[in-house]
N, C-alpha and C positions, 0 to 999 in steps of 0.2 A: 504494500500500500504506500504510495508517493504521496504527501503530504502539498496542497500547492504552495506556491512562493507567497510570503509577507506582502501584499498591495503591489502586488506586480513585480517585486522586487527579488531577483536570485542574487544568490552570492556563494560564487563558486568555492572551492576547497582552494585553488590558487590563490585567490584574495585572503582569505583566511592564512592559509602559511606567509605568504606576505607580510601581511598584518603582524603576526607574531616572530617572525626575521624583526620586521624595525622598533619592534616592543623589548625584543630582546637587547638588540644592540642600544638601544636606549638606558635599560638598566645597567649594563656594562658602563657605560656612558659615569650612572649616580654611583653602581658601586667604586669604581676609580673617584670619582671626587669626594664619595665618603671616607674612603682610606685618605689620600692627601688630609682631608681636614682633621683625621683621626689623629695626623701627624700631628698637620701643627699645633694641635690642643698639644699633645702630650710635650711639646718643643716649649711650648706658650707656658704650659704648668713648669717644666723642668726652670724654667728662666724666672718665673716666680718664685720658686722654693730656692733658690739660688740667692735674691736678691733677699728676702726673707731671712734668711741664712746670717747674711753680712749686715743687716739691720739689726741684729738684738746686742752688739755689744754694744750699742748708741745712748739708750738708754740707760744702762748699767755704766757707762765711763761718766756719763752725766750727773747719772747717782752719789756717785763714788765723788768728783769734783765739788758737788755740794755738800756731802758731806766731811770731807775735808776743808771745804771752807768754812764751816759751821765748828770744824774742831778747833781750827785755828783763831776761831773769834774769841772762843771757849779762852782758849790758851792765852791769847793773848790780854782779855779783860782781867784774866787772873795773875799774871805777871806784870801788869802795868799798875 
């Protein structure tokens, strides 16, 4: 039993493989740009944790300066 066409409309099995040739090569297309981006995230984090890294002894040396300034006023009121 042959079923008829959709309002007149056929669509052969060659449109169909078609179709799905440029549907495919199209995902190849996003999965390539998802790896790249995949990249530069983890490039983009790796350079954050890096910069992170070399930022916490800023506060600590800052620390440490006031507090040494704070001994020395100490020291100093008490000697004078």
């Amino acid at each position: 039993m042959t079923e008829p066409p959709l309002n007149g409309v056929t669509i052969t099995a060659r449109e169909i493989y078609d179709a799905v040739v440029r549907l495919t090569g199209r995902l190849d297309v996003l999965i390539a740009q998802h790896a790249d981006a995949r990249n530069d995230i983890q490039d983009h984090e790796a350079r954050l944790r890096s910069l992170e890294a070399s930022r916490w002894p800023l506060p600590t040396l800052s620390l440490l300066v006031a507090l040494g300034a704070a001994g020395f006023t100490i020291v100093e009121r008490f000697i004078a």
